[in-house]
N, C-alpha and C positions, 0 to 999 in steps of 0.2 A: 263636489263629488267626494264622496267616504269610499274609501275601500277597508270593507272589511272580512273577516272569515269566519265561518257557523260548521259547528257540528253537525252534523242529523245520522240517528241509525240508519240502515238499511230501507225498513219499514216507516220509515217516517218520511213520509212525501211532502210537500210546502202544498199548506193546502189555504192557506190565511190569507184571506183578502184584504186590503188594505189602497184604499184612496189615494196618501198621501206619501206613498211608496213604490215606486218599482222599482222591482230586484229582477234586473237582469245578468246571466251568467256568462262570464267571460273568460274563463280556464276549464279545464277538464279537472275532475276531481281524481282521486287516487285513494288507495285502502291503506288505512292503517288503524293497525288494532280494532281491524271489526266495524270500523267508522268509515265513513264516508267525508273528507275534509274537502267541502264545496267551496270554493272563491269565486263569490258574488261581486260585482258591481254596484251598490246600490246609488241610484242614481237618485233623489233627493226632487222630487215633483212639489212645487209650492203649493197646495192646492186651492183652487179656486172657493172655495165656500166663503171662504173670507169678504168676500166680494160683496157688497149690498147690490150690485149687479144681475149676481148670478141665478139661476131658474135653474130649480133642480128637474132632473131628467123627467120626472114621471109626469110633467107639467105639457111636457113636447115631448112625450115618445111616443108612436105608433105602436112600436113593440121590441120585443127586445129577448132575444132567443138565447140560452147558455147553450155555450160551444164546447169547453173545456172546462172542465170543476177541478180536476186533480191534478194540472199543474199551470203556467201559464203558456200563450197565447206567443209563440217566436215568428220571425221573419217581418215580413210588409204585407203579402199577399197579392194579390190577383190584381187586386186596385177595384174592388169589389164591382166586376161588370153585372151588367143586368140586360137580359131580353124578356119583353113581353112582360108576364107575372114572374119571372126566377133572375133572384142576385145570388150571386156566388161570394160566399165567407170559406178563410180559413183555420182552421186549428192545428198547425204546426205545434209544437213542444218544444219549451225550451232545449236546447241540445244538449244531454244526458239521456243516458238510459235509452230506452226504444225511440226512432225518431220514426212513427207511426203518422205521418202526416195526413191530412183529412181536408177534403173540397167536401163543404156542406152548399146545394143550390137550396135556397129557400123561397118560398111564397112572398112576393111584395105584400101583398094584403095580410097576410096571419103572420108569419113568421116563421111556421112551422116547414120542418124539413122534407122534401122532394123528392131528394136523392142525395147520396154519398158518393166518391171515390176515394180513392186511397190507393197505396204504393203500390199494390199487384195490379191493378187496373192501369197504370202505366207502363209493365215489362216490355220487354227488358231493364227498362231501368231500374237500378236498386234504390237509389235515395230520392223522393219526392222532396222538393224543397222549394219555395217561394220566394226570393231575397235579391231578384232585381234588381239594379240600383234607380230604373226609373220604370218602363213601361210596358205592357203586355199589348198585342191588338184585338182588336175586335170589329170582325165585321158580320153584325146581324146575330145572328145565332152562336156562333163560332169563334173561340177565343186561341190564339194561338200563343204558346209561350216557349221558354225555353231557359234549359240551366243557365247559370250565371258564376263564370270559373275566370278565377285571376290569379296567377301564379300560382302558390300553392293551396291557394281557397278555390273550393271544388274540383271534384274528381272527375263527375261526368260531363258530356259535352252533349245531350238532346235534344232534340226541337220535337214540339208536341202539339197537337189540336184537339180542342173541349168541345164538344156541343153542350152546351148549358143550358138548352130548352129540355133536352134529352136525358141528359146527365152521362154522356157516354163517350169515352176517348175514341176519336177520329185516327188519328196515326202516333207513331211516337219514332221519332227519325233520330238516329246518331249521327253527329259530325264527328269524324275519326283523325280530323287532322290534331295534333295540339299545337299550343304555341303560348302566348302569354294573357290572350282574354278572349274569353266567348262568350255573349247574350247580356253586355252589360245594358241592353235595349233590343224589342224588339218593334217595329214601327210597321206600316201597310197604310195599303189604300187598295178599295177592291179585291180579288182574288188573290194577291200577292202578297205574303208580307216580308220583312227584310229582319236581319240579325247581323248583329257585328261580328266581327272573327280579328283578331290584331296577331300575326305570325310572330311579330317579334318589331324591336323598336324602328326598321325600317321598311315597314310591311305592313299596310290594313289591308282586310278586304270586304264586302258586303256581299250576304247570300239572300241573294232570291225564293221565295219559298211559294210552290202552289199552294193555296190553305183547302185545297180540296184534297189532293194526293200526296202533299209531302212531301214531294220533288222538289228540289233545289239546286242551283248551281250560282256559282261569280258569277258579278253584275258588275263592279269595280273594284278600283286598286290604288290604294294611293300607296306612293311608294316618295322615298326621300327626293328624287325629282320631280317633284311635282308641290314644293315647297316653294314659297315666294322665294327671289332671291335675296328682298333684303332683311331674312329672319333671320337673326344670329347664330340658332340652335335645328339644327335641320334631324330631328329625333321625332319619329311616330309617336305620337301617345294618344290613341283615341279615348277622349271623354265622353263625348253626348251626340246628338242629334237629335236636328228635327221630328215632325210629323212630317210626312210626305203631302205638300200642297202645289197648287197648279196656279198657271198663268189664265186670263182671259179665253186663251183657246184650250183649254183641258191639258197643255203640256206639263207633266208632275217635274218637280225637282224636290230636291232635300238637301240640308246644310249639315256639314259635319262639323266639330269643335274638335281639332287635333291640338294637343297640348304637348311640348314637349319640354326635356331639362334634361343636363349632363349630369348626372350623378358625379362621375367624378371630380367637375368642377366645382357645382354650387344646385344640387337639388333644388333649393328653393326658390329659382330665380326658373318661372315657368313661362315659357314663348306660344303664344296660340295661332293655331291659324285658321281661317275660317273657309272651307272649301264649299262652294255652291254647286252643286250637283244634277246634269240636267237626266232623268232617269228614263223619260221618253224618248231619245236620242243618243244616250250613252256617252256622255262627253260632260268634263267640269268646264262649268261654265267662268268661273274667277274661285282666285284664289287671295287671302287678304289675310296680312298680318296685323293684328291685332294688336296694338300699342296707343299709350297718349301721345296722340297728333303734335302734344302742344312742349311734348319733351323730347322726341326724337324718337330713332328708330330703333333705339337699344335698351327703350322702355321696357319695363316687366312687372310683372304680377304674379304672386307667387301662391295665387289661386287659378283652377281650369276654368275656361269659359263657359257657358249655360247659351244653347242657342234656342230662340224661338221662331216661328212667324205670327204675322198679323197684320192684315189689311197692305199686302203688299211691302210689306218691312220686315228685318230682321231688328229681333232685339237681343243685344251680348250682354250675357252679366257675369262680370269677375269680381276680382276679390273687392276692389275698391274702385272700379268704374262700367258705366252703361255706358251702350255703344248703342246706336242705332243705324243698318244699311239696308241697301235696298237689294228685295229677295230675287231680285231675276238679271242685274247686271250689274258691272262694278261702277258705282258710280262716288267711291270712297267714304271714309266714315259719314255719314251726313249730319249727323250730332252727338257730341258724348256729355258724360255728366260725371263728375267723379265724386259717388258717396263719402268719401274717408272714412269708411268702417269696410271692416270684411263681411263676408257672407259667412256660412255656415252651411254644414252637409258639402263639405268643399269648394262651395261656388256658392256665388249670389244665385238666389231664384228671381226668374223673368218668369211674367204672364204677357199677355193682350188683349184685353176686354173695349168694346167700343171706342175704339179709336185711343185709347189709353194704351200705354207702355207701363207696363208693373212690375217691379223689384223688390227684393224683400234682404236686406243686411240681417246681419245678427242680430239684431233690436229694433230696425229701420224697415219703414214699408211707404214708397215713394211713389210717384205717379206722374208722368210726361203726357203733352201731350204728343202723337206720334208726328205730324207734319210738320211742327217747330219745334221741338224738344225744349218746349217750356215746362218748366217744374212748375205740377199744380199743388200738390201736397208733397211733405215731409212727417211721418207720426210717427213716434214709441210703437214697437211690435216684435212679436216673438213668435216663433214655430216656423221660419222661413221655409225650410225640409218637406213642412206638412200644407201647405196651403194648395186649396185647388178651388177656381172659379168655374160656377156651375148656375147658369142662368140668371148670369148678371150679379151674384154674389160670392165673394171670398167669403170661402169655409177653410178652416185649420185647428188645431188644437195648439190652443197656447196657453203653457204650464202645464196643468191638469186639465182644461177642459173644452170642449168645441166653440168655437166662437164664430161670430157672424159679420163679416164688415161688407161694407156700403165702397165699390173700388172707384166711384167718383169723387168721393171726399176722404177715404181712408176709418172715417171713423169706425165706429164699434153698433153694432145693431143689436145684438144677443149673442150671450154669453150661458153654454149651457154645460153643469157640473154633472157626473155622477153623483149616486146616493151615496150616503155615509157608509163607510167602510167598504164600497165597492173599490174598486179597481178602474183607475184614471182611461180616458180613453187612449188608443194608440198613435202613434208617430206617422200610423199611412197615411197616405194622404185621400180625404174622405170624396164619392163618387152619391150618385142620387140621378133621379129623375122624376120626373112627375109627383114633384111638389115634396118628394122623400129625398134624402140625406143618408146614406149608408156609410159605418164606418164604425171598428169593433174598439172594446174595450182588450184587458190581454185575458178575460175570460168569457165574455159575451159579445153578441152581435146585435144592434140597435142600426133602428129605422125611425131618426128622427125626421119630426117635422119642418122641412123647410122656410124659409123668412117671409113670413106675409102669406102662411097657409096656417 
């Protein structure tokens, strides 16, 4: 990583595209002498051309729509959903200047645009923004989202709903409580979707949301009794959750990943605990602290846990171990594996693809199988943050460009670069259906072709 510092007048926008670059901004600028004294990040993208591998875009693109010309392309986005013929791209701006943020729906078949929204189409809310740390819902037609506020990052606290066949905001709801985090996820099944809310370090709660009216109220409440008792560190820190999935009889549950640490003792030393949730009944079902089995109980990891399901299992990823337990009763850790590498984007990323357990370290992309936690592969890998498995194939960007891997062997299937002097694809992580791959550059939106279409 370089950090360095650029001048630009007033009138001088960054308008240069560049492949093997991105410049993303991480201070606010300030005036002096008529100048504008911007402090860039540049973050330093190896780029894939190098690759006798690589297949440049226009070889596998369907199409590919410019979003944004006159600056680039901030946030993650929506997780680019789709109904029927319309995916949704966004064109946030980097943060300077006017933060005019833009939902373009577009055509799966052309590419061409739909419909727009933008910031007056959600009022009351002032600032449209996109910057979840993980997930939006969607059911059918209908996407529902919500600000994303962690201490003194974000102002507002909204919950909102998209028709994206329509292009048209459904409701846009305020939560007025504050406290220390709201919408770091929002999850559903059915009519209902859920958002986090954390009061403060001894206090979660989860709101229930109609996604037809926008009604909402508590649904639960962890609170520091309700912490196993043999975790050293009894401090709220909600990190992640589930998808909402059910048992055999349609009973829904979800897992929560609480993370905590004493500041004033030792920050770094983070205690998780793994709450099983039953939401059709209203009642946690176990609660499990999260430690190597094989060192005791005052184990730590000084990464959050990542919880998944799949196929009747949960899979944990910390900083330097996978856990696997079962998703509807305590029946204790039932296998672990200890990477010795960290993850990245603060945690290891878990998948579950066909009966596979998938992890991804900083460099490291591993594979169990889930009823013995036998290690099938270990491979060289990067983009852990960005990976997302979409009918039977991991998709991610690693380095500069989309890549295509095989999650029964790990290996590598196709490797796809932008053109020369465009601009690398993005960090979201990319979504598709029907045989298409959606997933933007930080100035355009591309509809690539799927592995084996």
């Amino acid at each position: 990583m370089v950090v360095m510092v650029m001048e630009f007048s007033e009138n001088n926008l960054l308008t240069q595209r560049r492949h093997d670059l991105l410049i993303m901004p991480t201070f606010i600028f300030h005036n002096m002498n008529s100048k504008l004294i911007i402090y860039f990040t540049y973050i330093l993208l190896f780029t894939s051309c190098t690759s006798c591998k690589d297949e440049m875009v226009d070889k596998n693109v369907f199409w590919l729509t410019p979003l944004n010309q006159k600056s680039l392309i901030y946030d993650s986005g929506l997780g680019y959903p789709t109904y029927k013929n319309t995916v949704v791209f966004h064109s946030t701006p980097v943060p300077f200047g006017t933060m005019e943020s833009i939902l373009h729906g577009l055509d799966t078949k052309t590419g061409k645009e739909k419909w727009q929204l933008t910031n007056k189409d959600f009022y009351p809310k002032k600032i449209l923004q996109f910057d979840n740390v993980d997930y939006y819902y969607q059911n059918e037609n209908i996407v529902v989202g919500a600000d994303f506020q962690y201490k003194g990052t974000g102002s507002e606290t909204y919950m909102y709903a998209i028709d994206i066949e329509k292009g048209k905001v459904q409701w846009v709801k305020e939560f007025t409580t504050k406290g220390l985090q709201f919408g770091r996820m929002v999850i559903g099944r059915g009519k209902y979707a859920y958002v986090d809310f954390q009061k403060d370090t001894t206090e979660f709660s989860l709101l229930k949301i109609d996604i037809e009216t926008g009604n909402f109220a508590e649904t639960f409440k962890f609170t520091r009794t309700d912490f196993p008792q043999t975790i050293p560190e009894k401090s709220v820190g909600f990190s992640q959750m589930s998808q909402v999935y059910t048992d055999n009889n349609g009973v829904e549950f979800v897992a929560f990943s609480f993370n905590g640490y004493n500041g004033n003792k030792d920050r770094y030393k983070t205690y998780m605990t793994l709450c099983v949730y039953n939401l059709t009944q209203n009642k946690i079902v176990y609660t499990k602290y999260i430690n190597n089995q094989t060192l005791g109980k005052d184990e730590w990891d000084d990464f959050y846990g990542r919880v998944i399901f799949h196929n009747g299992k949960l899979f944990v990823g910390k900083g330097r171990y996978f856990y696997c337990l079962d998703a509807y009763e305590d029946k204790g850790i039932l296998w672990q594996y200890k990477t010795g590498i960290y993850g990245n984007d603060n945690a290891m990323q878990v998948f579950g693809s066909d009966n596979l357990a998938l992890g991804f370290t900083v460099d490291r992309l591993f594979a169990f199988d889930i009823n013995t936690g036998v290690k099938l592969y270990d491979v060289p890998a990067a983009g852990s943050n960005t990976a997302n498995v979409i009918d039977g194939i991991i998709y991610q960007r690693e380095h500069s460009d989309l890549q295509m891997r095989d999650p029964k062997t790990g290996k590598e299937l196709k490797r796809i670069a932008t053109g020369r002097n465009e601009q690398a694809f993005s960090s979201s992580r990319p979504n598709g259906a029907d045989g298409k791959i959606y997933v933007h550059t930080y100035t355009d939106a591309y509809c690539i072709k799927a592995w084996g279409k």
